[in-house]
C-alpha positions in Angstrom: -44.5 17.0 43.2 -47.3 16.2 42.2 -48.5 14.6 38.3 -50.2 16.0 35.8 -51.9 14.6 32.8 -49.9 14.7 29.6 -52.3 16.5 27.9 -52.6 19.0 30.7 -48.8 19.4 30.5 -48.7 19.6 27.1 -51.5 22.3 26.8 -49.8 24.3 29.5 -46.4 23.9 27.9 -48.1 25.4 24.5 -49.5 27.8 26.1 -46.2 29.3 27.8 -44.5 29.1 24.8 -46.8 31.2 23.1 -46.4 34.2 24.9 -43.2 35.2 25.2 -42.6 34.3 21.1 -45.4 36.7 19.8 -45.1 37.4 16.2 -42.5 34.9 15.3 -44.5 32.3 14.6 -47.9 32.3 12.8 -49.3 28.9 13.8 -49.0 26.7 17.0 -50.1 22.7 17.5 -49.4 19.9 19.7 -49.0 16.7 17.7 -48.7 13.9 19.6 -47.2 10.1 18.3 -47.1 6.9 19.0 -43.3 5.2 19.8 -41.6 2.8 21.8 -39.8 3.3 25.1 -37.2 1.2 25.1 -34.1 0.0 27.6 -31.1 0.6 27.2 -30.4 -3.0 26.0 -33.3 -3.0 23.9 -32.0 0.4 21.7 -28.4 -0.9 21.5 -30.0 -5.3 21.0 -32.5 -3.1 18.3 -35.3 -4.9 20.0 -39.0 -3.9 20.5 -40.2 -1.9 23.5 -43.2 -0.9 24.8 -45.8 1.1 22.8 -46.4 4.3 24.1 -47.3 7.4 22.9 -45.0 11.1 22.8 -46.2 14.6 22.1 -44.8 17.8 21.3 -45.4 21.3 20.8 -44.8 22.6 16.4 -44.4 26.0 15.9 -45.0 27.5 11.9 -43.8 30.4 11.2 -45.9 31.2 8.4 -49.3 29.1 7.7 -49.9 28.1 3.9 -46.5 27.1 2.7 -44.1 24.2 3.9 -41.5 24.7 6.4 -37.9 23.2 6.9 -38.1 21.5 10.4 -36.3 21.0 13.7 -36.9 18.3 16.4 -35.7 19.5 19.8 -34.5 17.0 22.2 -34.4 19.0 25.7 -31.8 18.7 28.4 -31.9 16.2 31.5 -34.3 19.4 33.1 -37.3 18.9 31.0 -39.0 20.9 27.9 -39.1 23.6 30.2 -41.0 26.8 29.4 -40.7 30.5 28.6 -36.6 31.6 28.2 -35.8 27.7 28.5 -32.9 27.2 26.3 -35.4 25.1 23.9 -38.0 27.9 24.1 -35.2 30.6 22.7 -33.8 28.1 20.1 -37.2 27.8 18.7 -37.4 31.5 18.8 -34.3 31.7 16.7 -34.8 29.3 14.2 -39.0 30.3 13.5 -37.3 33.6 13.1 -35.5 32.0 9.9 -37.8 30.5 9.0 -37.8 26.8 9.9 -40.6 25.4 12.0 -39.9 24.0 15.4 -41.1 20.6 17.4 -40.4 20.5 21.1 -40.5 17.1 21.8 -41.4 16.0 25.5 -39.8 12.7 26.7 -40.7 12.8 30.0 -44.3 13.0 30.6 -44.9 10.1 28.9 -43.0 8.5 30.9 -43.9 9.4 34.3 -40.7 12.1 34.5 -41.4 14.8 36.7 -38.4 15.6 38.5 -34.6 15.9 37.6 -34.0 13.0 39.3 -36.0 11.0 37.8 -34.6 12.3 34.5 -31.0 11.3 35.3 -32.2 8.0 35.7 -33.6 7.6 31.9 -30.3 6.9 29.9 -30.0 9.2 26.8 -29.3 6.6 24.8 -32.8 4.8 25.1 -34.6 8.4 24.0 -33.2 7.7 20.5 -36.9 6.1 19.7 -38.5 9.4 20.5 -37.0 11.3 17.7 -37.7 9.2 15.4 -41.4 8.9 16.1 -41.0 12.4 15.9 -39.5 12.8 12.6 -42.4 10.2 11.4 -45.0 12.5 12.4 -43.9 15.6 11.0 -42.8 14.3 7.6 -46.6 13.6 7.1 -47.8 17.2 8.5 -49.0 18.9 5.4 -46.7 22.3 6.2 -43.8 20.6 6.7 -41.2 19.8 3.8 -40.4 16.0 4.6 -37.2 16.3 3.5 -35.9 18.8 5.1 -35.9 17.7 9.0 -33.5 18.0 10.9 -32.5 17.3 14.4 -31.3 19.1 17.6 -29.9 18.3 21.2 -29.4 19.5 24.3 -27.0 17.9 26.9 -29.3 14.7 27.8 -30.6 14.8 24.6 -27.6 15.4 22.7 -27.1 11.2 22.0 -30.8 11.5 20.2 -29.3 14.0 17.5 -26.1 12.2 17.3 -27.1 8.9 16.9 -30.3 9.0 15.3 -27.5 9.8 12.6 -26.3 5.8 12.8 -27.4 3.7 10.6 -27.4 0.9 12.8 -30.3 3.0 15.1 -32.4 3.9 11.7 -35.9 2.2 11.4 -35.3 -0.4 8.3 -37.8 0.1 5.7 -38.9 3.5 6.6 -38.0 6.1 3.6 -37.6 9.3 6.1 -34.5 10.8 7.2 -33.2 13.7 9.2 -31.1 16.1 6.5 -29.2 17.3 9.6 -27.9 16.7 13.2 -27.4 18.8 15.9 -25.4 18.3 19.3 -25.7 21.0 21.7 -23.5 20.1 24.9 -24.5 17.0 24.2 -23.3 13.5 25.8 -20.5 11.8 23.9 -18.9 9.6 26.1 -20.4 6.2 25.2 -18.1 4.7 22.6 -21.1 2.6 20.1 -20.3 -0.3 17.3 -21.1 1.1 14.2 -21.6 5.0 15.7 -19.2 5.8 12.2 -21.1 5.2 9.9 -23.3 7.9 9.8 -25.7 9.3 6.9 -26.1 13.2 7.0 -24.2 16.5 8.2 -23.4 16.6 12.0 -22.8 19.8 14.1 -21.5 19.7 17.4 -21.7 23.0 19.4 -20.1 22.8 22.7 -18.0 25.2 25.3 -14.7 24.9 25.9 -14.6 25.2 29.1 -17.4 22.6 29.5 -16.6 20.1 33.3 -20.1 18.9 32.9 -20.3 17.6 30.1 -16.6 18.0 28.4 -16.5 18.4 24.8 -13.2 16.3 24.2 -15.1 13.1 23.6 -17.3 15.1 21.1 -13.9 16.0 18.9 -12.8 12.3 19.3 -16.3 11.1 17.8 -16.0 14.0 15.3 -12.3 12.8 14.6 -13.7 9.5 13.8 -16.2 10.7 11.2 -14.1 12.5 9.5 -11.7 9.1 8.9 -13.9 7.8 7.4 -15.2 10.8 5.4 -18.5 11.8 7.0 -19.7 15.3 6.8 -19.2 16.9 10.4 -18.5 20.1 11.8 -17.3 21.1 15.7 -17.3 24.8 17.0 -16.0 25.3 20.8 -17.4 28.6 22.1 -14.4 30.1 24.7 -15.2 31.0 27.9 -18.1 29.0 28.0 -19.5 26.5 30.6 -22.5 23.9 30.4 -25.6 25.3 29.7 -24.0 28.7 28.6 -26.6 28.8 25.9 -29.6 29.5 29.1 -30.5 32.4 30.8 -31.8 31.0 33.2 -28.3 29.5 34.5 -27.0 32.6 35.9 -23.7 33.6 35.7 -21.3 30.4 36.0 -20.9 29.4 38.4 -19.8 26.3 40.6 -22.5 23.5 41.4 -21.2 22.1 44.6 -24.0 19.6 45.3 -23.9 18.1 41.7 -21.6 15.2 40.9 -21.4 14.2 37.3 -20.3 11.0 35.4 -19.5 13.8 32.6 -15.5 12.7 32.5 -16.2 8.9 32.7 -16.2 6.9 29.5 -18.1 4.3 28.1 -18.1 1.6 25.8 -20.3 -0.9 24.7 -20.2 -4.8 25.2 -22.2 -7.8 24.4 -25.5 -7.9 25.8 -26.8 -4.1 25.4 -24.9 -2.9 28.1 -22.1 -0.1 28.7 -19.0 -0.9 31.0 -16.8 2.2 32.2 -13.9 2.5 30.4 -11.5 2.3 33.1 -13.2 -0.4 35.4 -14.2 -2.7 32.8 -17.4 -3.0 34.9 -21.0 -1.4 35.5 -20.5 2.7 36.7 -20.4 3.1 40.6 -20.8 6.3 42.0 -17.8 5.4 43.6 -15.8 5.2 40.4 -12.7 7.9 39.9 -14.3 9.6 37.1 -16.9 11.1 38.5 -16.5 14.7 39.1 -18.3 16.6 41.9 -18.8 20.4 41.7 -18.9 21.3 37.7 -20.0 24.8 36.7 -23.0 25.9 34.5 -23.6 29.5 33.1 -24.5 31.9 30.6 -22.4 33.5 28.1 -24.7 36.1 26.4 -22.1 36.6 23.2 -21.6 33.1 22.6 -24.6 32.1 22.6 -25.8 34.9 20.0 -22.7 33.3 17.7 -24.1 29.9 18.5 -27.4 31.1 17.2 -25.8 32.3 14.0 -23.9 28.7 13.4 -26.8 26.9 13.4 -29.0 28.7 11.1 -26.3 29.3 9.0 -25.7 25.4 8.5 -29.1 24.6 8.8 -29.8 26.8 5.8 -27.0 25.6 3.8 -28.1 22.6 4.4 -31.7 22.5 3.1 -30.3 24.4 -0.2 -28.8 21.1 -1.1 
């Protein structure tokens, strides 16, 4: 495949996601901001990467007033376009009224296929949403404090630990007033990932292989110990993805093997060992799981829809 500029990604992206959205929103712009792509070792060390600059796509839904916000972090597949799960989530939530900033974290980086993607951990793309939430809390239409944060799969570990206070930029006065985790990664046990600083939602399927949602409800288990605001919904009947179209029906992936069962947990040095192994993850290792199923689930999604604008909008009240 061949590369395209970022701009001429970006500018295509915008364009795509115009169309199919007609009327929901009144305003489009593609804001772009400079970050740092960092290693692994340098997110969990906290040490400086290298400079580089992000863009994404903000849609208002009405010009001349400020807007609640939400940063979306897409999947391992990309930012997508038209009926991409990121593309009907910002549909959704312009329709309530919150503006919407699809954040690409691949171009920048070179990204262009998914298996490239795979290769970027999840953990190191932590940076990008919070250059993100820099940039918007100085757009003049968007309230600053009321930005919150959303994940898919890949970029679930963005929402959630963006949440850490361990992963916050010192100094800075910006926050996000919300986190969401949409099928999103949990199975990297972080020092510190409990002390958290505003309301988590985790969305998942039950009947997630993929990605499972058990270590999600362990994490959540956690937070609530020690008194955090966090809220898990399971959605029956539904498999990875089950919030996409453009999945199908489920159905079984027989040339994918994921690391979605295998745990983590870090150790000295900025690096993550598999649980069981005490070592590096091999593709050899037991945990990994070949054939997991990914599909649609028209219903659940719709109530998935509802969830999140309902918390979202209970949570910018406060």
């Amino acid at each position: 495949m061949q590369r395209t500029s970022l701009s001429a990604a970006i500018l295509v992206m915008a364009i795509t996601l115009v169309q199919p959205a007609y009327g929901q929103f009144a305003r489009t712009e593609v804001l772009t901001f400079e970050s740092e792509d960092k290693t692994v070792a340098e997110t969990l060390n906290g040490s400086a990467g290298k400079k580089i600059v992000f863009a994404g796509v903000l849609r208002i839904p009405k010009a001349g007033q400020k807007h609640p916000a939400v940063v979306l972090m897409h999947g391992a597949g990309g930012v997508g376009g038209a009926n991409s799960p990121t593309d009907l989530w910002s549909n959704v939530f312009n329709a309530a009224g919150i503006a919407t900033f699809n954040v690409d974290s691949y171009s920048p980086r070179g990204i262009t296929t998914l298996a490239e993607g795979q290769r970027l951990s999840a953990h190191a793309r932590v940076q990008d949403a919070f250059g993100a939430l820099e940039v918007l809390a100085k757009h003049p239409l968007i309230d600053a404090k009321k930005i919150a944060i959303m994940g898919f799969s890949h970029g679930g570990p963005s929402a959630i630990f963006s949440n850490v206070v361990r992963f916050q930029k010192k100094g800075s006065d910006v926050r996000f007033a919300a986190h969401i985790s949409m099928y999103g990664v949990c199975s990297a046990t972080l020092r510190g990932e409990d002390d958290t600083t505003s309301p988590l939602l985790v969305l998942h399927g039950a009947a997630d292989d993929w990605v499972p949602a058990a270590p999600c409800k362990e994490y959540a288990d956690k937070l609530k110990a020690k008194n955090r605001p966090v809220t898990v919904i399971e959605y029956p009947d539904s498999h990875h993805v089950f919030d996409s179209p453009l999945a199908g029906p489920a159905t079984k992936r027989d040339n994918v093997t994921t690391a979605g069962s295998c745990r983590f947990e870090e150790v000295d040095g900025g690096k993550f060992v598999n649980v069981a192994t005490k070592q590096p993850l091999t593709p050899a290792d037991a945990c990994m799981v070949k054939g997991p199923t990914a599909g649609y689930n028209e219903a659940m999604t719709k109530k998935a829809h509802a969830d999140a604008v309902s918390f979202l909008k209970d949570v910018f009240q406060h």
